[in-house]
N, CA, C and O of each residue as an XYZ file, in Angstrom:
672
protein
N      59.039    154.697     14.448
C      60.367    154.553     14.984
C      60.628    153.065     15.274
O      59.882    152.219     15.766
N      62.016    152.975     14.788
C      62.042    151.144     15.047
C      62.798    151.037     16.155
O      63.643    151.856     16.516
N      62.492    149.996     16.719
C      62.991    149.706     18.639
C      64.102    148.523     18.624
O      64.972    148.441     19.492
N      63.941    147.373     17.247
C      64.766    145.922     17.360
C      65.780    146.530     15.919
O      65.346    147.110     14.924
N      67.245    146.158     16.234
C      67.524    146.057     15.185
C      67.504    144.523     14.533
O      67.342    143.471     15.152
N      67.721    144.708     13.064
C      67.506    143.641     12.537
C      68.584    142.400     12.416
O      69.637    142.604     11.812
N      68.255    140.861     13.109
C      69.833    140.109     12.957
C      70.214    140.029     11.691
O      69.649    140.102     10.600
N      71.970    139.759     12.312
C      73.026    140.202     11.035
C      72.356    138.703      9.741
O      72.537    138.645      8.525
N      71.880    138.081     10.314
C      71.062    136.830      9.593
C      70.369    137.114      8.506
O      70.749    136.880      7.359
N      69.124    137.728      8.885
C      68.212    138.345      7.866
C      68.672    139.426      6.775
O      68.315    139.475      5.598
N      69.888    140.606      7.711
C      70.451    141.504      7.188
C      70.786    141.081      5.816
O      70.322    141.543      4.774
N      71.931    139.842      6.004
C      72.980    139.716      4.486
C      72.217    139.027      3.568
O      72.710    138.787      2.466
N      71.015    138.642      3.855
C      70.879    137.114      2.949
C      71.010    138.503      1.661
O      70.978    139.722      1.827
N      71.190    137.514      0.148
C      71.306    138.000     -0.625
C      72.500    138.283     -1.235
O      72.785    138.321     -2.432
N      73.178    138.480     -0.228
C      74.897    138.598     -1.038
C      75.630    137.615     -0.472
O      75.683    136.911      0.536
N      76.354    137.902     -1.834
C      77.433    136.656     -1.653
C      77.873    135.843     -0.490
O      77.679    134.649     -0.261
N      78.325    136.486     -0.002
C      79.209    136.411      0.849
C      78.531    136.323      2.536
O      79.156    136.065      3.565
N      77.535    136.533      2.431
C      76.854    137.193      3.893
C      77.723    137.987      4.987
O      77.700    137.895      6.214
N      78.582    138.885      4.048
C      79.773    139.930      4.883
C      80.462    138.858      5.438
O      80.458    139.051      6.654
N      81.127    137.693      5.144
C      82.380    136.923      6.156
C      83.654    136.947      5.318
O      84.674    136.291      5.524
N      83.391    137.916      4.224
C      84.516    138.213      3.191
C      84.671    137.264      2.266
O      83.940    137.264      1.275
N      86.051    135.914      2.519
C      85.778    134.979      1.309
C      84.567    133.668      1.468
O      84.283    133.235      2.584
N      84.049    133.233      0.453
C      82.764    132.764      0.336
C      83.400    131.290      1.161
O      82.625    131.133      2.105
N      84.175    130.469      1.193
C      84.304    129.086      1.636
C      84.131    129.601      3.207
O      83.428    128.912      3.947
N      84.685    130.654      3.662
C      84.657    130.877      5.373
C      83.308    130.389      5.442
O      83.472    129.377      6.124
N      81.758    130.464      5.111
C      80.591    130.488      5.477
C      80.073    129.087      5.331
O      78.935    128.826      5.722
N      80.881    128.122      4.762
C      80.451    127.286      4.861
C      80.148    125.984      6.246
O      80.523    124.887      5.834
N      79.845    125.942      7.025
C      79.757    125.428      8.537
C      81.057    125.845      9.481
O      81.465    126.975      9.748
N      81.500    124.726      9.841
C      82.944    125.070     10.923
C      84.211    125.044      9.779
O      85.361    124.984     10.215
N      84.023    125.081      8.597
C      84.982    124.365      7.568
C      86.461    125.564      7.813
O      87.575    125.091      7.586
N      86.380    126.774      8.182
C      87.533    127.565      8.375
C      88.148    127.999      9.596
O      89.268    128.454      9.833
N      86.590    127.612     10.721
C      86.734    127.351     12.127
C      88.378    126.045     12.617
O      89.403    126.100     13.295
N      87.618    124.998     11.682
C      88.533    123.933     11.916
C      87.198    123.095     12.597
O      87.146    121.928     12.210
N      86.144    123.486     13.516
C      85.349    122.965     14.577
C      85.669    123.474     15.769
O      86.479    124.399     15.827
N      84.913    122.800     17.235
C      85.031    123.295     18.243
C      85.921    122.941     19.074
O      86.419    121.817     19.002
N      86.259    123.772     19.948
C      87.209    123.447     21.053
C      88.725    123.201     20.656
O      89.546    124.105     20.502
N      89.006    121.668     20.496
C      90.439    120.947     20.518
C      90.476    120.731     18.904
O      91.506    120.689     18.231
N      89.328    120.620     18.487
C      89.067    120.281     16.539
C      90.272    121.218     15.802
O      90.410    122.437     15.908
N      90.963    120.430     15.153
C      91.383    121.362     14.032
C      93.056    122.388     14.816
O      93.505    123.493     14.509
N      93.518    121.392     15.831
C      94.840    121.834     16.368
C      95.632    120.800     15.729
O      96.419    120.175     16.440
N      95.557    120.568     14.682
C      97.019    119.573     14.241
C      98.073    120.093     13.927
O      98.138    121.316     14.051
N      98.895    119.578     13.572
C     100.012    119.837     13.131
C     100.274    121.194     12.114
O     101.410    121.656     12.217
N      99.517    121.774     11.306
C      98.895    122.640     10.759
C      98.190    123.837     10.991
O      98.203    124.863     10.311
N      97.331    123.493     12.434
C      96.220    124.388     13.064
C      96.878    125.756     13.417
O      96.678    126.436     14.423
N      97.750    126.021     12.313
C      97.903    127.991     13.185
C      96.991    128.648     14.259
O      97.381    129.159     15.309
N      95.759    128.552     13.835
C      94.972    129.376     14.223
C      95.088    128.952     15.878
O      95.196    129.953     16.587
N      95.087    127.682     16.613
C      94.921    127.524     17.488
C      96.454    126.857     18.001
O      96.315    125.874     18.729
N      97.212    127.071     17.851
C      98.565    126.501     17.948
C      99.186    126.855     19.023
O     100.154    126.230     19.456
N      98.628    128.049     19.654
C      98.973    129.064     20.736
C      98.414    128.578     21.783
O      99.041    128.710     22.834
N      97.270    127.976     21.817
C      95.986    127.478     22.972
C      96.963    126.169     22.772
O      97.497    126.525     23.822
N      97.492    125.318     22.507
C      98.013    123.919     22.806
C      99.203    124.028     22.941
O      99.622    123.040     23.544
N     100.266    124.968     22.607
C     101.588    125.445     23.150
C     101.257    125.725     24.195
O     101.509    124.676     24.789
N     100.785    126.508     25.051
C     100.743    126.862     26.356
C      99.949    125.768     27.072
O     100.101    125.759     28.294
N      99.314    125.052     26.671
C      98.295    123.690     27.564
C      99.496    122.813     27.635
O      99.870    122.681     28.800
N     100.227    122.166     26.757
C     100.709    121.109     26.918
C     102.710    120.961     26.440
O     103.558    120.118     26.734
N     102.755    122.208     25.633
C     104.137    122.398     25.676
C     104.372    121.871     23.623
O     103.666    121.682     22.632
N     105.720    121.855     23.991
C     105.894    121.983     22.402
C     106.143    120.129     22.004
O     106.276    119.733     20.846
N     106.153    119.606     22.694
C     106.250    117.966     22.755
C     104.876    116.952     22.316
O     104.772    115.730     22.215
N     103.647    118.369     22.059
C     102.322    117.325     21.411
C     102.779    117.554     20.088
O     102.505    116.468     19.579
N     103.206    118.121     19.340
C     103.717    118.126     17.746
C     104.438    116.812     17.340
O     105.609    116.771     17.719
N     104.018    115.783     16.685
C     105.363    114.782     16.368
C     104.414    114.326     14.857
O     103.231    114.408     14.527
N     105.887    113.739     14.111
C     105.480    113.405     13.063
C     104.702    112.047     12.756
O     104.647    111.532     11.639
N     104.097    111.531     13.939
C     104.005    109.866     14.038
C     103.736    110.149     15.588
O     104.400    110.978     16.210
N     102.781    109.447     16.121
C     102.519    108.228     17.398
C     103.208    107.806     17.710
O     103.409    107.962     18.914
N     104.230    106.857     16.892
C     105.349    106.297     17.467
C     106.356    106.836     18.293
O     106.808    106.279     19.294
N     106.789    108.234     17.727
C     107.428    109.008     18.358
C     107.332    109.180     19.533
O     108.300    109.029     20.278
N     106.085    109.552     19.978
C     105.566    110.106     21.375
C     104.987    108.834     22.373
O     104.494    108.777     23.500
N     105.249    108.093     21.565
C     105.682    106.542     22.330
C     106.456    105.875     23.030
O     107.060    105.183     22.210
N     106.930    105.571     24.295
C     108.175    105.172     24.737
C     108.710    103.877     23.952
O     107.935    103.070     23.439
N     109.819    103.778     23.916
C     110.072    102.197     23.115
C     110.812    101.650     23.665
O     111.974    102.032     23.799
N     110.348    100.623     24.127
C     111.533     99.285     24.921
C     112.629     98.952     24.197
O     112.476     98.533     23.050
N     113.815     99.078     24.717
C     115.135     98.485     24.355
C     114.808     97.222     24.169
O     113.821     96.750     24.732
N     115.719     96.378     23.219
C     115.414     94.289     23.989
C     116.974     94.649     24.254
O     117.655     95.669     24.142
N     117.147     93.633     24.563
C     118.309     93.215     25.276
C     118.821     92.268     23.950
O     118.075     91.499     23.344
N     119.841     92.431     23.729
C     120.851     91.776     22.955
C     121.029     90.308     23.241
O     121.671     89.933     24.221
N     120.366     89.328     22.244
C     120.603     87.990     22.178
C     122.015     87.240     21.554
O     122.550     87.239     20.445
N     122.349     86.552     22.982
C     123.717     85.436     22.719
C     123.406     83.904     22.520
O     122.927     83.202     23.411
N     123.648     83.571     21.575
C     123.540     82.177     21.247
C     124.638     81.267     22.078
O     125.828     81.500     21.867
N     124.214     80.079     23.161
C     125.457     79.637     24.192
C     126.306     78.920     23.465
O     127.189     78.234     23.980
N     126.073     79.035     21.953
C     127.584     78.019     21.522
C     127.899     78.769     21.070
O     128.313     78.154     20.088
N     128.182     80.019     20.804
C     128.463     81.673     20.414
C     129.562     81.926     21.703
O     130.739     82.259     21.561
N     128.976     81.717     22.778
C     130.009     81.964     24.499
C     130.734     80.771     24.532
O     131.409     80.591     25.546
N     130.754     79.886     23.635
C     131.341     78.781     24.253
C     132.465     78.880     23.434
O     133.547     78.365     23.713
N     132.269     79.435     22.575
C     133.500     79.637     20.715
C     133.667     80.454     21.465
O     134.092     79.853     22.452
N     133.608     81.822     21.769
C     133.991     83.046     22.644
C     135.113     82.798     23.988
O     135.497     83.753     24.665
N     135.403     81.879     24.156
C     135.398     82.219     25.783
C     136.343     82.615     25.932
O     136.441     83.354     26.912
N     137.905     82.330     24.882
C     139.091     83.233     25.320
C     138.892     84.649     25.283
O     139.483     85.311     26.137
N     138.275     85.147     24.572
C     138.039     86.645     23.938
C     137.232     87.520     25.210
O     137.395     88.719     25.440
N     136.257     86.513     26.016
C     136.140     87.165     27.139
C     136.691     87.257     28.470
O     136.616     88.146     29.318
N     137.386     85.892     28.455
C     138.629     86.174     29.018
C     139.502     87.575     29.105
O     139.693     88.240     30.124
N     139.940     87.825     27.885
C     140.905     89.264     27.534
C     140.020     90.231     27.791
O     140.461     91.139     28.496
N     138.693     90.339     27.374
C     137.953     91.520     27.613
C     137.814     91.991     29.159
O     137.840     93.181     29.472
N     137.654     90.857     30.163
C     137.776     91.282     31.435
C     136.279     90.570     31.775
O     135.885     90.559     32.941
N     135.534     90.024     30.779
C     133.969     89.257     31.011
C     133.509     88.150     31.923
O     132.521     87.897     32.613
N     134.932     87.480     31.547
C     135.268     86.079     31.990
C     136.075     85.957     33.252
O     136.784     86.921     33.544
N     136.063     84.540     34.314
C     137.075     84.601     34.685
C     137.201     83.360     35.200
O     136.200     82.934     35.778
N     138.107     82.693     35.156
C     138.503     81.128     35.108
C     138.634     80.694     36.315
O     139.409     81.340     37.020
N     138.100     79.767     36.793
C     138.084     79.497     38.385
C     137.975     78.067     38.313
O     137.060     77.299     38.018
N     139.364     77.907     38.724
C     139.548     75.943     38.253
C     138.257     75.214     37.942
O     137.332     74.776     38.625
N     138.694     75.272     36.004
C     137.921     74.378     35.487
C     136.357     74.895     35.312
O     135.676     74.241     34.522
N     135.622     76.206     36.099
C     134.281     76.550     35.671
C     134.653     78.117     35.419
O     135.405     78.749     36.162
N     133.894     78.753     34.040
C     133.936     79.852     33.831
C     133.051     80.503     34.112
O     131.964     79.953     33.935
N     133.014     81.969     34.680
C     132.208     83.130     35.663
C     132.067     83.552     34.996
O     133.131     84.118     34.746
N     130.758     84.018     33.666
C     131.157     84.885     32.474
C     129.458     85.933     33.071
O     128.321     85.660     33.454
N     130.197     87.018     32.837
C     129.148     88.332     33.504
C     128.166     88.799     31.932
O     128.650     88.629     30.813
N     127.789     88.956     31.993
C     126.281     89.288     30.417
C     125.360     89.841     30.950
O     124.250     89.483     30.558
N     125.418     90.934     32.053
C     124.257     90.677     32.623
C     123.614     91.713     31.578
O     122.480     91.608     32.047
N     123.471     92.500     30.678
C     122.471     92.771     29.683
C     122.149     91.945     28.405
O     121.864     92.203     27.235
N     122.293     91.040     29.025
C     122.293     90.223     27.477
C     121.313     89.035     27.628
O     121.441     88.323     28.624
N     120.398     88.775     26.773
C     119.494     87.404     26.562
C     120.389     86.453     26.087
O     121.049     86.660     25.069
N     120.491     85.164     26.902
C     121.115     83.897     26.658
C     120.014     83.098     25.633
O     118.802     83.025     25.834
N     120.873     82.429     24.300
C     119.647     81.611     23.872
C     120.178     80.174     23.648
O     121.365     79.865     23.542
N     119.330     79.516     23.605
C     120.189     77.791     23.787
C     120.277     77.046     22.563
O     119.793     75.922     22.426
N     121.236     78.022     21.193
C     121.486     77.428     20.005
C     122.731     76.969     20.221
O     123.542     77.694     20.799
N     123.113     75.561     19.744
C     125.027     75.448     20.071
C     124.435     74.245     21.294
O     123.395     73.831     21.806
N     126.159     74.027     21.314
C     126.815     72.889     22.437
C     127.175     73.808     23.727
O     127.222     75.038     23.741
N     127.472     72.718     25.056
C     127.979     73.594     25.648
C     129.005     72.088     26.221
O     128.583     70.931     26.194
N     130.202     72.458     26.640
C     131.131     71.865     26.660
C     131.759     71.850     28.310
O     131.809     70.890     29.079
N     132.260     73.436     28.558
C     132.617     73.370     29.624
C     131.686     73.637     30.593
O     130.612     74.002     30.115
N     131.730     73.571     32.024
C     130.831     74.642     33.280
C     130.793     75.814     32.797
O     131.671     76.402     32.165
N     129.820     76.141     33.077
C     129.832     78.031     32.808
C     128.760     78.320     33.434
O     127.706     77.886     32.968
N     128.733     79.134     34.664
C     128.175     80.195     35.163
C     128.023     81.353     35.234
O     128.718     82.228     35.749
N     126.580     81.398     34.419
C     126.777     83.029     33.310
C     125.984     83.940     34.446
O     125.326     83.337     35.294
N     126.044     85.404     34.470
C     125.120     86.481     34.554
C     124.455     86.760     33.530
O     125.001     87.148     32.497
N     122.662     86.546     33.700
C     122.343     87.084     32.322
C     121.150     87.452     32.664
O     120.371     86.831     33.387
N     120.906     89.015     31.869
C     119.656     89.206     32.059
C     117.963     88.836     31.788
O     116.906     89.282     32.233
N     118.346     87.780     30.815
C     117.020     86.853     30.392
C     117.755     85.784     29.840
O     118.881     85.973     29.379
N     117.132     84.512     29.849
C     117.288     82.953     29.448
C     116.566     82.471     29.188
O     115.520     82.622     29.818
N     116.624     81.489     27.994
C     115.695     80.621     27.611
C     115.697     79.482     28.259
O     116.598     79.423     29.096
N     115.012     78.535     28.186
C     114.861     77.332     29.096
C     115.513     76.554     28.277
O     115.812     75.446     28.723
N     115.810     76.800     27.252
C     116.613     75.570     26.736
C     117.862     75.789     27.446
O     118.272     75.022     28.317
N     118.442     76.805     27.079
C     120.151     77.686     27.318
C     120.131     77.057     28.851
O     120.832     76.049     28.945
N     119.572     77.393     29.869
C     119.180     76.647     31.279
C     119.336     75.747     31.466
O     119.773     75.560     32.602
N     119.116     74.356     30.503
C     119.104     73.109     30.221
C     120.202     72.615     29.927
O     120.594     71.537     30.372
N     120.868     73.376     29.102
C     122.109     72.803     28.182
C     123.355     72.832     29.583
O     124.000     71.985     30.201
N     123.190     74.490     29.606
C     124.167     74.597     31.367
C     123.786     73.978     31.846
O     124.412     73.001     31.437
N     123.112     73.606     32.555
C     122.759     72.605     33.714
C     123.225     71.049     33.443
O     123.887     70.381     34.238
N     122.860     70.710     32.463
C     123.431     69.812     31.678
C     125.148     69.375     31.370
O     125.572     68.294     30.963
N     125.815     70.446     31.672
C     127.192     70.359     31.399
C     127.856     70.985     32.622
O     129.024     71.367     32.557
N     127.010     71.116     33.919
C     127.776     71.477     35.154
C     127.494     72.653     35.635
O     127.799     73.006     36.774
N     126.804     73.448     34.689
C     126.906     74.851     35.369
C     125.305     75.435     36.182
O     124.509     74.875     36.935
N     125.374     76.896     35.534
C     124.440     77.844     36.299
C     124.257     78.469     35.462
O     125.177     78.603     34.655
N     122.847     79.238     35.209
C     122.622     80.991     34.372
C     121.694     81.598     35.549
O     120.522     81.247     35.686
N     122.365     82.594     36.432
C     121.817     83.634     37.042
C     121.027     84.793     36.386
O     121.544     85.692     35.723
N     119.768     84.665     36.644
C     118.918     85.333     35.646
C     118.294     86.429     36.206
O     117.473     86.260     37.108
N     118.629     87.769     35.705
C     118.007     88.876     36.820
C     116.805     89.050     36.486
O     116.446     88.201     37.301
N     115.875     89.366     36.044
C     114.843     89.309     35.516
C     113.991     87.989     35.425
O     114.100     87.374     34.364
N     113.081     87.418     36.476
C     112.305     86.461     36.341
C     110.923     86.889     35.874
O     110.329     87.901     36.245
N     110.460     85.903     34.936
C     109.073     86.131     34.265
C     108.532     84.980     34.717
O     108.605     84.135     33.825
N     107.965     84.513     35.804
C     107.016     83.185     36.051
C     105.704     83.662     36.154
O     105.142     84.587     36.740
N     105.219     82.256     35.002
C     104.014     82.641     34.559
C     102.888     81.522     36.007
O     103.091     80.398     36.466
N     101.775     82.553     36.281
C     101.571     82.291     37.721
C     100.020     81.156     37.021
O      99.626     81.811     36.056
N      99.524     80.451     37.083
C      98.300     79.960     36.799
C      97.225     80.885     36.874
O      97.534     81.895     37.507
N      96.133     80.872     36.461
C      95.114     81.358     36.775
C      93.920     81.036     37.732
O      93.217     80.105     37.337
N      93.583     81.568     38.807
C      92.538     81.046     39.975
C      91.651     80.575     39.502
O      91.373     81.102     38.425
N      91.152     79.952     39.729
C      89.495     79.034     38.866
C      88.385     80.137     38.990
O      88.885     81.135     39.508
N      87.458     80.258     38.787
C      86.490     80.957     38.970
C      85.538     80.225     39.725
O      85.012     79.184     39.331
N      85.310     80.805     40.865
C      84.226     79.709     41.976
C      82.515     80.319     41.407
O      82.269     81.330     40.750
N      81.739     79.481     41.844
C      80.024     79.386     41.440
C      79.769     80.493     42.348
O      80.407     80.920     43.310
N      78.582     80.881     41.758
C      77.963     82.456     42.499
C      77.488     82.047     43.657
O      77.016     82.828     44.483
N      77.570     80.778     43.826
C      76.697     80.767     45.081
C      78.407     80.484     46.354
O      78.253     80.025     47.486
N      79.363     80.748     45.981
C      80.534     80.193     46.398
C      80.616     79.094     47.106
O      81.331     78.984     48.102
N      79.756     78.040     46.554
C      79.505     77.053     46.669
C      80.204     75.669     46.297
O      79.602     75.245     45.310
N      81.696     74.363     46.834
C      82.399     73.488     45.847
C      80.931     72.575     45.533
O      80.080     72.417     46.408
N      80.856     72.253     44.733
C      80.215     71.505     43.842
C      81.295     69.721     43.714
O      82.373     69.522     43.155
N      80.577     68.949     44.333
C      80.951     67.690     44.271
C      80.679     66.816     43.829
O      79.826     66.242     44.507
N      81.031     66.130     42.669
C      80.073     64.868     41.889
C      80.414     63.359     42.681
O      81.352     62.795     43.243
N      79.026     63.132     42.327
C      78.926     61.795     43.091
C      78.784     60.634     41.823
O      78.683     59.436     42.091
């Protein structure tokens, strides 16, 4: 009387198939996909259900990029561009003339310092170049800049022994 049955291992050798039906299934994880998270792409039926409910329908994208946030830039004005401009923002409601210096509002807009600048002009702007800064300043005015980027130095790195070191 036999007491162990025999594993399904030893059982199939010999046929085709070792009972997993079509012959490529038996080849390692190859129909698995692999373990765990392996083999949920874009494609992965089999496991598509386990990552819909983990993370929602927003891990599917056709590209990285997608699921990437992407910075707006801000729209670049050349200041001899505002300076040819200035009746037009006038009419638009941009501008506004205040004996002899113009108040011109941009505040989404990068100022850049290609061009002349002629009259005062005190712009709103949300980024400036140091030239554009220069040129206004240069001809009377101002660029109010909401967004400051100052670049800060870097601290020295002191000796392990935090020790100044003085040459003689």
């Amino acid at each position: 009387m036999k007491l162990t049955k025999r594993r399904k291992k030893s059982r199939f050798r010999g046929s085709k198939t070792h009972r997993r039906g079509f012959k490529k299934k038996a080849r390692g994880s190859g129909h698995r996909g692999g373990f765990g998270m392996s083999g949920t792409g874009k494609r992965g039926d089999q496991k598509k259900s386990m990552i819909i409910n983990l993370y929602g329908n927003n891990y599917f994208g056709s590209d990285k990029a997608i699921r990437r946030p992407v910075r707006k830039k801000a729209p670049a004005i050349n200041i001899g561009d505002i300076e040819r401009n200035l009746s037009s923002y006038i009419k638009q409601g941009l501008a506004k003339d205040n004996k002899g210096s113009y108040e011109i509002n941009l505040n989404n807009h990068k100022i850049l310092g290609e061009g002349e600048v002629e009259h005062k002009l005190i712009i709103n702007a949300l980024l400036a170049s140091q030239s554009a800064i220069e040129k206004v300043k240069k001809a009377g005015g101002n660029i109010i800049v909401k967004q400051k980027r100052e670049l800060t130095p870097k601290a020295k790195p002191e000796s392990k022994d935090n020790k100044v070191v003085e040459k003689k």
